[in-house]
C-alpha positions as semicolon CSV with decimal commas, in nm:
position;residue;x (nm);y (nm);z (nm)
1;X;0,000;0,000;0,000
2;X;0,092;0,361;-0,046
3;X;0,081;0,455;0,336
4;X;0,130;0,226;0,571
5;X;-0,100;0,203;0,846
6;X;0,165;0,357;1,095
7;X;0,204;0,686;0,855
8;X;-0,155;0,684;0,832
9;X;-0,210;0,659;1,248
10;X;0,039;0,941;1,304
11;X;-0,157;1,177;1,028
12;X;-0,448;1,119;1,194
13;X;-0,351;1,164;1,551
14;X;-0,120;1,478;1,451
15;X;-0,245;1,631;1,124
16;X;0,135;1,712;1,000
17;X;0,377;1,481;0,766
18;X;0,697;1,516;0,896
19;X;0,957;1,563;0,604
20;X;1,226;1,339;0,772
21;X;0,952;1,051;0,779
22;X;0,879;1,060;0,441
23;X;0,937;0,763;0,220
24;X;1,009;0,976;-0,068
25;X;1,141;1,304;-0,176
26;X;1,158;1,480;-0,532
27;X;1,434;1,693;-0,642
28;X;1,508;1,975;-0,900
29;X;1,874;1,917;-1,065
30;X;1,968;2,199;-1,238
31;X;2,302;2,211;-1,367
32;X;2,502;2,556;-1,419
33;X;2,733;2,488;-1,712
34;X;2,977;2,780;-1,601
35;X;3,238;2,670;-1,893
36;X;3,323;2,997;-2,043
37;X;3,611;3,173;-2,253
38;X;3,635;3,377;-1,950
39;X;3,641;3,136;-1,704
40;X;3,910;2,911;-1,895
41;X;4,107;3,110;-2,133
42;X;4,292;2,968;-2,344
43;X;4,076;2,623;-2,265
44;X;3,720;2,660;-2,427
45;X;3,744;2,514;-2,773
46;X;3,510;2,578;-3,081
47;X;3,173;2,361;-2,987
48;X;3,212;2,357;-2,647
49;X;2,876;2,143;-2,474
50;X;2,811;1,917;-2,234
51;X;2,673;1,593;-2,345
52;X;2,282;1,471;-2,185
53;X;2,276;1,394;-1,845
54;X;2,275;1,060;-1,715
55;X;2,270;0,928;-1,360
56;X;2,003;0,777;-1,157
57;X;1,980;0,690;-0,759
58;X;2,081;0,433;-0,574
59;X;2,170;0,253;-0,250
60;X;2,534;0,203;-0,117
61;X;2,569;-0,117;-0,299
62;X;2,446;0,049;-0,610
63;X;2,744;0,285;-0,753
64;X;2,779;0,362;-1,119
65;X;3,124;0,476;-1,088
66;X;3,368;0,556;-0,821
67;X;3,730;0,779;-0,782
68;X;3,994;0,539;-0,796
69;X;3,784;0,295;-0,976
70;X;3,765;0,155;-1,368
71;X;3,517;0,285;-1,595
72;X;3,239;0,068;-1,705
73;X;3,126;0,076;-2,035
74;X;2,858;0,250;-1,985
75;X;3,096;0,559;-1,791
76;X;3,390;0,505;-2,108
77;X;3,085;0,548;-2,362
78;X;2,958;0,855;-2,169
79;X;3,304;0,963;-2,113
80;X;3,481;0,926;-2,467
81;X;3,148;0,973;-2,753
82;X;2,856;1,148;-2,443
83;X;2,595;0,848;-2,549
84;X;2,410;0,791;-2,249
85;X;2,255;0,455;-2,386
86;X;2,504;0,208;-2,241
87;X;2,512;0,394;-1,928
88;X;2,125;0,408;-1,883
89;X;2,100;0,020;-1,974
90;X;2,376;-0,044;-1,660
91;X;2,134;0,180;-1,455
92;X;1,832;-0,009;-1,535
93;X;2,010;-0,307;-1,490
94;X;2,077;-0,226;-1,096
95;X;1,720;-0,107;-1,110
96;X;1,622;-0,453;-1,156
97;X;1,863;-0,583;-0,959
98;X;1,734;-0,371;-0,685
99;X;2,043;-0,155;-0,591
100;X;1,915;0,122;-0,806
101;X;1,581;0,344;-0,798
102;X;1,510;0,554;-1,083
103;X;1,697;0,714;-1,399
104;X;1,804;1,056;-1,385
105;X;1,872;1,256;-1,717
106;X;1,820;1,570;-1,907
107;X;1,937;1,741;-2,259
108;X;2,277;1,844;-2,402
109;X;2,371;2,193;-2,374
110;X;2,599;2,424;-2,457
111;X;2,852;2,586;-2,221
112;X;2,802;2,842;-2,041
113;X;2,433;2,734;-2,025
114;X;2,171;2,527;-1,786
115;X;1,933;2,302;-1,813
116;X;1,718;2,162;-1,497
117;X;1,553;1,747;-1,438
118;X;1,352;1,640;-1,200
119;X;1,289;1,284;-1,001
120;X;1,162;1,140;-0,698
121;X;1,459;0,986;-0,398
122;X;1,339;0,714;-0,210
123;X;1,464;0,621;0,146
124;X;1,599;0,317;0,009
125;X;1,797;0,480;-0,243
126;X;1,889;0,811;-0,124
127;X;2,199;0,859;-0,289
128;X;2,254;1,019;-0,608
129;X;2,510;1,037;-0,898
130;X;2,478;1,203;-1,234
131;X;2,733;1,256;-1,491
132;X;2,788;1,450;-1,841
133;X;3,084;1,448;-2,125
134;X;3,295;1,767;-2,146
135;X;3,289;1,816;-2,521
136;X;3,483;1,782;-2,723
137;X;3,740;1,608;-2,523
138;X;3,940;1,253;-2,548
139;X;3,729;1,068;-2,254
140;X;3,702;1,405;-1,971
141;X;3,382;1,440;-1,772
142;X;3,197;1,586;-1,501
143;X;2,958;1,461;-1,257
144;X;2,828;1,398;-0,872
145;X;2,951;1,062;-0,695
146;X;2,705;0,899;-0,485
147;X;2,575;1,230;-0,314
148;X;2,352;1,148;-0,035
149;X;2,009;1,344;-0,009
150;X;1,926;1,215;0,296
151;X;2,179;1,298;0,550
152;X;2,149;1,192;0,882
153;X;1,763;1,028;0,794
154;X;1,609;1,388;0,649
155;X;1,572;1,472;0,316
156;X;1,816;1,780;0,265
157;X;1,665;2,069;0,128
158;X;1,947;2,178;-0,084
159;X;2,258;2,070;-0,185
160;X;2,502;2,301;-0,428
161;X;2,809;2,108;-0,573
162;X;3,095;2,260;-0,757
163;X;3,210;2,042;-1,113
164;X;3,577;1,967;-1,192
165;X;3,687;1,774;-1,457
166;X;3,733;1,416;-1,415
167;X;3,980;1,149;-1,651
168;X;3,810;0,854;-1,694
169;X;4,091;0,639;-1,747
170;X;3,976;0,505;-2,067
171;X;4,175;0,705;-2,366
172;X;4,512;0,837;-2,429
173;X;4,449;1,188;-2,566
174;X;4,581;1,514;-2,380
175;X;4,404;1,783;-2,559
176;X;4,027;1,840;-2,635
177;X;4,056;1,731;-3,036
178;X;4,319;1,422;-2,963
179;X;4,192;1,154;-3,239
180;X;4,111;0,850;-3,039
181;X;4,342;0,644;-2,869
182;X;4,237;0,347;-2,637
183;X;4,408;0,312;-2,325
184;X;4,446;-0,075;-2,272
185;X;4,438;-0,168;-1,990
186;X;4,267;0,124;-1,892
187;X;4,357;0,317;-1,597
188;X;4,172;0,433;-1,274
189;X;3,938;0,726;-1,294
190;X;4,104;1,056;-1,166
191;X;4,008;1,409;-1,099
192;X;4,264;1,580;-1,412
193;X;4,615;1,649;-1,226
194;X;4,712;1,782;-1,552
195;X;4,549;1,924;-1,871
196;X;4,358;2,212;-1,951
197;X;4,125;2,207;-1,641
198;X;4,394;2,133;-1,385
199;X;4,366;2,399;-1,111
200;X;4,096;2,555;-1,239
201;X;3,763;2,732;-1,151
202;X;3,478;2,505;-1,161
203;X;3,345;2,398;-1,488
204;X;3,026;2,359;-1,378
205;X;2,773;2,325;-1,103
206;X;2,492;2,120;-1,033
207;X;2,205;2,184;-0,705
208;X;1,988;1,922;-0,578
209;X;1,656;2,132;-0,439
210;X;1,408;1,935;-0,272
211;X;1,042;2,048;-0,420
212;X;0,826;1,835;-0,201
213;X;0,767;1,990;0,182
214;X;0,474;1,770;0,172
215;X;0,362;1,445;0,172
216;X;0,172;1,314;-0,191
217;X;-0,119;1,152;-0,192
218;X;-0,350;1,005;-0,410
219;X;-0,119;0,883;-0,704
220;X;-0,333;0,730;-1,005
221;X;-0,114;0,416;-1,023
222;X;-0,319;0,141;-0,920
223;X;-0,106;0,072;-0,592
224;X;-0,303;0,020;-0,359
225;X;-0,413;-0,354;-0,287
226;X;-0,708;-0,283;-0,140
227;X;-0,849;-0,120;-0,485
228;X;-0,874;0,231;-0,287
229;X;-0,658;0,418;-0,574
230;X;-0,792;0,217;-0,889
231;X;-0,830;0,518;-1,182
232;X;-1,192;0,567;-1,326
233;X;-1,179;0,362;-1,672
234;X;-0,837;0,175;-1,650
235;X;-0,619;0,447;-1,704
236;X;-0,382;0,384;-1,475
237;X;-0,024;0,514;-1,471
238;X;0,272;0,300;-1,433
239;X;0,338;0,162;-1,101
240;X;0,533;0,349;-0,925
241;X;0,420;0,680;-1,051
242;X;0,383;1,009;-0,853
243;X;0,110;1,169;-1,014
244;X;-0,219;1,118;-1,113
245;X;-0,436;0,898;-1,346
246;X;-0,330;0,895;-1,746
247;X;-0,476;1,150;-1,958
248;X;-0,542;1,187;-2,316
249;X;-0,138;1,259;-2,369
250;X;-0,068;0,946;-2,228
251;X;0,040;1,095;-1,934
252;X;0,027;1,200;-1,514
253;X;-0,023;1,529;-1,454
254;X;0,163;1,607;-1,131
255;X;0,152;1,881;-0,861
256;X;0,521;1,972;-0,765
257;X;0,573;2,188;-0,417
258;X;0,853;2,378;-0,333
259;X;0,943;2,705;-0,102
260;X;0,844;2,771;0,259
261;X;0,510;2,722;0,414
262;X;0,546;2,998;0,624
263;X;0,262;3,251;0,736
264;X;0,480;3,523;0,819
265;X;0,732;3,463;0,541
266;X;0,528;3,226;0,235
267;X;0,693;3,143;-0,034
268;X;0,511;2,832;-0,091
269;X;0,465;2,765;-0,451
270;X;0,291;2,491;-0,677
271;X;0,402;2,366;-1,074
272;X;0,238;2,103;-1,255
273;X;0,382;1,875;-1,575
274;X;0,243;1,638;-1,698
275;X;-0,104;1,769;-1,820
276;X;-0,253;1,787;-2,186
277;X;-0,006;2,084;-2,424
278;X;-0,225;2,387;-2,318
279;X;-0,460;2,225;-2,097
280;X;-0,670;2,508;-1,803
281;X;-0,583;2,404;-1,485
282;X;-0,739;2,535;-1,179
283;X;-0,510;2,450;-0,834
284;X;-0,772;2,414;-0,538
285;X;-0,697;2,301;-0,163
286;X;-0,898;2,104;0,135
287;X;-0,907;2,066;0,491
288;X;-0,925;1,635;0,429
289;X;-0,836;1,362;0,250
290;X;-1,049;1,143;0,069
291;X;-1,220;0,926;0,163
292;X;-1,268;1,092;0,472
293;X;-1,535;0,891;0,592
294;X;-1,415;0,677;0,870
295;X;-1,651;0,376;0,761
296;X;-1,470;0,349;0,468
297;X;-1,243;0,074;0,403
298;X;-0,978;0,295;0,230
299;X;-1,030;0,582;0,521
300;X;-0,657;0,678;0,672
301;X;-0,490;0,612;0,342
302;X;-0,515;0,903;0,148
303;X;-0,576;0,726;-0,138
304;X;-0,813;0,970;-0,303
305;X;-1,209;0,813;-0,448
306;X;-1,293;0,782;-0,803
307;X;-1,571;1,065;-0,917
308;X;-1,841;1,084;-1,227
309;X;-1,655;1,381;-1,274
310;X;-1,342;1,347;-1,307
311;X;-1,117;1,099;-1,484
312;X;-0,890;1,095;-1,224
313;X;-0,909;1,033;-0,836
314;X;-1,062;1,334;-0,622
315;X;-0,811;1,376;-0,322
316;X;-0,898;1,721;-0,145
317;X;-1,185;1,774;-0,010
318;X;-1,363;1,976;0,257
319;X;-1,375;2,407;0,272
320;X;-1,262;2,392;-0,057
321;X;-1,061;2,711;-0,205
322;X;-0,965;2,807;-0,560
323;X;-0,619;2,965;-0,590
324;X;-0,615;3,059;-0,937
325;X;-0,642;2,882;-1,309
326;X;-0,314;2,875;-1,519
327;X;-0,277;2,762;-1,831
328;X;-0,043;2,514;-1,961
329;X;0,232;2,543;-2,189
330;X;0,309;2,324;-2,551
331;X;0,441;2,058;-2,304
332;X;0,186;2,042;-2,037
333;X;0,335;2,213;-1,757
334;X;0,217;2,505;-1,531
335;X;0,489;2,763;-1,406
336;X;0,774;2,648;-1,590
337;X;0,798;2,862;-1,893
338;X;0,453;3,094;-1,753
339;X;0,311;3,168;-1,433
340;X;0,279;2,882;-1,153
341;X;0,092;2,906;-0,840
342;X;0,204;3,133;-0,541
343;X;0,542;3,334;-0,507
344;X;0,677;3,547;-0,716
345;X;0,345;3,469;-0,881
346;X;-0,049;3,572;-0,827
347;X;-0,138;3,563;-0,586
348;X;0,113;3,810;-0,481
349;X;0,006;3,810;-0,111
350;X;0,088;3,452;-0,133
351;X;-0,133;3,160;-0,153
352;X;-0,187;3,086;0,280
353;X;-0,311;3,460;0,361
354;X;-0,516;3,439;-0,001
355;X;-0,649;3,124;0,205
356;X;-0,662;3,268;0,521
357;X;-0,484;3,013;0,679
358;X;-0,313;2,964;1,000
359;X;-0,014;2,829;1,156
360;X;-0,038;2,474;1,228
361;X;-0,345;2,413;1,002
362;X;-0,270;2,160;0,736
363;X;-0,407;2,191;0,359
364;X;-0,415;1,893;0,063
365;X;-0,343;2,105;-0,240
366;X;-0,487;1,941;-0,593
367;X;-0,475;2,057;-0,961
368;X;-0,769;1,995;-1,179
369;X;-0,707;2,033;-1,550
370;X;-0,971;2,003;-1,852
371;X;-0,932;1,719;-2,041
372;X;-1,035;1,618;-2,435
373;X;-1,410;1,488;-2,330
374;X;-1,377;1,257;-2,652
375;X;-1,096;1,082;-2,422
376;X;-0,964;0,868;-2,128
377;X;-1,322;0,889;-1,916
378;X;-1,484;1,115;-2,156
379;X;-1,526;1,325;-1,847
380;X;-1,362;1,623;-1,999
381;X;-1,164;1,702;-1,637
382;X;-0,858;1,493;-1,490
383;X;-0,655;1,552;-1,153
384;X;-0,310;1,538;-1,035
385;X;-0,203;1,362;-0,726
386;X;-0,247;1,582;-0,430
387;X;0,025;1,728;-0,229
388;X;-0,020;1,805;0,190
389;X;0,174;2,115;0,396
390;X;0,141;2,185;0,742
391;X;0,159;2,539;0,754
392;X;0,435;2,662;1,037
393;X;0,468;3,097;1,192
């Protein structure tokens, strides 16, 4: 089940979700490609990119590479041609083998540049690692080792991490155009002790921002064994899934939370992918969880109820407030590219005095989004999963 009957005794007895007892945590990754003729003179060639990113979390047991350590061929193809494909078949492959979680990537870019990702942490695979080809170059790359998100048992809110340029042991060439020369046998990986990034600023930067202060709920992925979060017409998401029920672009829309739920200092703030290119959404908040009725089998799980109206699960309920429509962008997604919900958005006073809410209450927030009625349900609305703050002075 989703929420096992301890979590679900604690939010009923307390009415707050702890972020250190959380299962689960999503992240932003945005990486700061700070490679520059001005920050390496003499050391930016014509073309200068990063290849996509690839990485993924994982336990302890699970690394994908390691200082010290030989490249696998997943790391040398990354390292020496920035193809992630080898690399993300090695990550799926712990994935199955269960020392893995989830993939991590994102797009080539140029340098200087940036580019953000996001994916969800679990407790049993905390730690993260993510890596990228400095291009052109013989086999030189940068990239986060087995960073751990969850330090001391909480999720950490941020973490900032400077780039230098790593050797991955694998070819011969000393300059960023050297034709290719195979290093056999090839050598330990190294941070570059010589070479054009020796001793250098940074050549990059990624940070790790959490963007969940609350617990999710509701998540239109079939999960529960008890049938509590079954999706109206079989339009479940994959297993797994944070988010809600499949829509009509084949995927689940989901709510993403990030900032402060503060009253004297909000900067709480709501996104959504995942929706229909240009879909309405409206975002909307409750005092409950469905079901809320205590006769209900399901009651205590959060696991949301199916409606005639929608074709996804309805999750918030009770005193009921509207914070706003937004309209989605080409790819689905609410206050990436346009306006999101809250800070430094409408509404401006931010969205817990818009609700007149008080410290120590705690709101379910929940997007609904139209949907193509000759879809899915045919219901012409779908939901996200729902998202839950305890709001603190």
């Amino acid at each position: 089940m989703k929420h096992s009957l301890a979590l679900a005794a604690l939010a009923l007895a307390f009415g707050t979700h702890s972020a250190s007892a959380q299962s689960t945590a999503t992240y932003r990754l945005e990486f700061t490609a700070l490679w520059s003729p001005a920050t390496h003179p003499g050391a930016y060639p014509g073309g200068a990119h990063f290849s996509p990113l690839i990485g993924g979390t994982h336990s302890a047991t699970g690394e994908f590479w390691e200082a010290g350590g030989l490249a696998s061929n997943g790391m040398e193809s990354m390292a020496e041609s920035g193809s992630p494909t080898t690399l993300r078949n090695e990550i799926l492959a712990a994935i199955n083998s269960g020392t893995a979680g989830v993939v991590i990537q994102g797009p080539a870019i140029s340098s200087p540049g940036g580019t953000t990702t996001t994916f969800t942490a679990s407790a049993a695979f905390p730690l993260a690692t993510v890596v990228t080809m400095v291009a052109p170059s013989p086999d030189w790359f940068i990239g986060s080792e087995s960073i751990n998100l969850r330090p001391g048992g909480n999720w950490a809110h941020e973490i900032t991490i400077d780039l230098f340029g790593w050797d991955a042991g694998t070819d011969n060439g000393t300059n960023f155009n050297s034709s290719n020369s195979n290093t056999n046998p090839a050598v330990p990986i190294t941070l570059q002790t010589s070479g054009p990034f020796f001793g250098t600023s940074p050549i990059g930067r990624f940070t790790f921002t959490r963007l969940s202060p609350g617990a999710e709920y509701c998540n239109g992925d079939g999960g529960n064994q008890l049938g509590c979060t079954d999706c109206p017409c079989s339009n479940e998401a994959a297993p797994g899934t944070i988010g809600g029920c499949l829509n009509s672009a084949s995927r689940s829309a989901r709510l993403l939370c990030e900032g402060a739920a503060s009253v004297s200092s909000d900067t709480l703030r709501f996104e959504m992918t995942g929706a229909p290119g240009s879909a309405f959404a409206v975002l909307v908040s409750g005092n409950n969880l469905a079901p809320n009725n205590s006769n209900n089998p399901c009651f205590g799980f959060g696991s949301g109820l199916q409606s005639l109206e929608f074709d996804g699960l309805r999750c918030a309920v009770g005193s009921i407030r509207r914070h706003g429509g937004r309209a989605a962008n080409a790819l689905g997604e609410v206050g990436t590219t346009g306006p999101g919900w809250g800070t430094p958005n409408n509404p401006q006073v931010g969205l817990i005095a818009q609700g007149g809410f008080s410290s120590g209450q705690t709101r379910y927030f929940q997007a609904i989004y139209r949907e193509d009625s000759m879809a899915g349900c045919g219901r012409g609305l779908n939901t996200s999963q729902a998202v839950g703050t305890t709001f603190t002075r």
